[in-house]
C-alpha positions as CSV (number, residue, x, y, z in Angstrom):
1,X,0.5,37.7,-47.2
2,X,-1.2,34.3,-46.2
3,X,-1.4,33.4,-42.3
4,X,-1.6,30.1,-42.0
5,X,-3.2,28.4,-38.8
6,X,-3.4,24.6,-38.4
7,X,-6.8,23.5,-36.3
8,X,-6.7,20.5,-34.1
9,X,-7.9,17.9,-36.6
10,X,-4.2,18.7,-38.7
11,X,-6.4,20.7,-41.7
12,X,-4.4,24.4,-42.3
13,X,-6.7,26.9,-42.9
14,X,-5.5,30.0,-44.8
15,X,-6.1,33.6,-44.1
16,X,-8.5,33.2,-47.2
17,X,-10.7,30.6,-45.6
18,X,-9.1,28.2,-48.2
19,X,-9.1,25.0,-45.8
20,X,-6.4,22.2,-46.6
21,X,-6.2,18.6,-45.2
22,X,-4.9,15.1,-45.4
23,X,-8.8,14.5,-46.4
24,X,-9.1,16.8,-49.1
25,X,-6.9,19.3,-51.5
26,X,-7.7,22.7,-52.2
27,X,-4.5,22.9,-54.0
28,X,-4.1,23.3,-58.2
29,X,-1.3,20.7,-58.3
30,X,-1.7,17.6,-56.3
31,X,0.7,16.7,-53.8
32,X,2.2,13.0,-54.0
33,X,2.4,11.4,-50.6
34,X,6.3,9.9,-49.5
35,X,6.4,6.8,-47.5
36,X,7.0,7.2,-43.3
37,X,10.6,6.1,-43.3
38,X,10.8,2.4,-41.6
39,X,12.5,2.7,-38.5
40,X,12.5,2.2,-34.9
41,X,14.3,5.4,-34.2
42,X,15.2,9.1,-36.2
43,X,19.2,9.0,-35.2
44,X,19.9,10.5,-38.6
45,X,19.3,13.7,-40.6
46,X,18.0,12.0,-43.5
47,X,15.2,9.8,-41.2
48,X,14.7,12.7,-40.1
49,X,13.9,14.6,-43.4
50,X,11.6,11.4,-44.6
51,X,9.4,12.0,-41.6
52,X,8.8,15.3,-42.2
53,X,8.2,15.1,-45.9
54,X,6.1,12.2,-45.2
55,X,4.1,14.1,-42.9
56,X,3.6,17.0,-45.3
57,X,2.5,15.1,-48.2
58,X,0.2,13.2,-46.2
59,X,-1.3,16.8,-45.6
60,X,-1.4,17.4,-49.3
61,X,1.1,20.5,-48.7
62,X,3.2,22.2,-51.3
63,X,6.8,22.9,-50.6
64,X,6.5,26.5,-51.1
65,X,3.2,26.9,-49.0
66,X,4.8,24.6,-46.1
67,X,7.7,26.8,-45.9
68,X,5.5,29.7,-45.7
69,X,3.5,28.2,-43.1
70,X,7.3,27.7,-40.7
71,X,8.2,31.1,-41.9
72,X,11.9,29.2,-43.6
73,X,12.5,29.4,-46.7
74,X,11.8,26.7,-49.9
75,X,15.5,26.3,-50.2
76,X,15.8,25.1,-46.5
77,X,12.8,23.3,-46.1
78,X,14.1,21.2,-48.9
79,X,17.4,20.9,-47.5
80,X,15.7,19.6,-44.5
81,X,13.4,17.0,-46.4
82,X,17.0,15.7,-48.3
83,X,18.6,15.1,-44.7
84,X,21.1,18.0,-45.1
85,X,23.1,17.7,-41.8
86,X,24.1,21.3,-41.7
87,X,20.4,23.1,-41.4
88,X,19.9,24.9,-38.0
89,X,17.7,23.2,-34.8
90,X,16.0,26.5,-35.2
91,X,14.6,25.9,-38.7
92,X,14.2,22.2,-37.6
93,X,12.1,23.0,-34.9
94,X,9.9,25.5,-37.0
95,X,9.1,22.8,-39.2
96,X,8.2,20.3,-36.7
97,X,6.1,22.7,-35.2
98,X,4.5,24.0,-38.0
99,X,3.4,20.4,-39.1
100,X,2.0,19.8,-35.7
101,X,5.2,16.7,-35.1
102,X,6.4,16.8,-31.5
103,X,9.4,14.3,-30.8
104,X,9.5,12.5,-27.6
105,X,11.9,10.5,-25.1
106,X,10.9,7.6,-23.1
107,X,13.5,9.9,-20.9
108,X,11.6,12.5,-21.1
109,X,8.1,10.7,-20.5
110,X,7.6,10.6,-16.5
111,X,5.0,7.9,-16.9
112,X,3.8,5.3,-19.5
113,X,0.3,5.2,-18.2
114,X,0.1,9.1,-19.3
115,X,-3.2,9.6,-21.2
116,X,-2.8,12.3,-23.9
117,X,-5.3,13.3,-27.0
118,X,-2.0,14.5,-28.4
119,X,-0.1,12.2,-31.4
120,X,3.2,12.1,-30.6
121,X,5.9,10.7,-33.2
């Protein structure tokens, strides 16, 4: 079993020591970075999906290995990444959190002038 654990500067280091990041791919096939959808807002499953397979390409993640590192499986991350409508928040959320991607609400945000060392998308 591989334990993943992402560090702060968005690398995923492997029970191994095997170290992957945007930067540099430890990885024996390379991964082929998707474009950040263009849009203002996510208010679809399918935006949705783009973001999160851009995000894990940009890390230079395998399908497989990134659905080991949210504990879902291939099939549903990939259902996910395609904007299937009918996944659950839960393996959503595992995903997001997994590939470090917190979602935010001006609603939500009590002030604008809030600093934060944390990227929020």
């Amino acid at each position: 079993m591989i334990i993943f654990e992402i560090s702060h500067n968005h690398s995923i280091i492997t029970s191994y020591g095997e170290q992957y990041s945007s930067n540099h791919n430890l990885m024996a096939k390379k991964v082929t970075a998707s474009d950040m959808p263009s849009t203002d807002f996510i208010d679809s499953a399918v935006i949705l999906g783009q973001l999160i397979k851009a995000k894990r390409t940009e890390l230079g993640i395998k399908l497989s290995d990134c659905a080991a590192l949210c504990g879902i499986g291939i099939n549903t991350l990939s259902r996910i990444e395609n904007g299937n409508a009918n996944c659950t928040l839960a393996a959503v959320f595992s995903v997001l959190n997994g590939l470090g991607i917190k979602l935010t609400s001006k609603a939500l945000t009590p002030t604008a002038n809030s600093s934060s060392d944390e990227e929020w998308i």
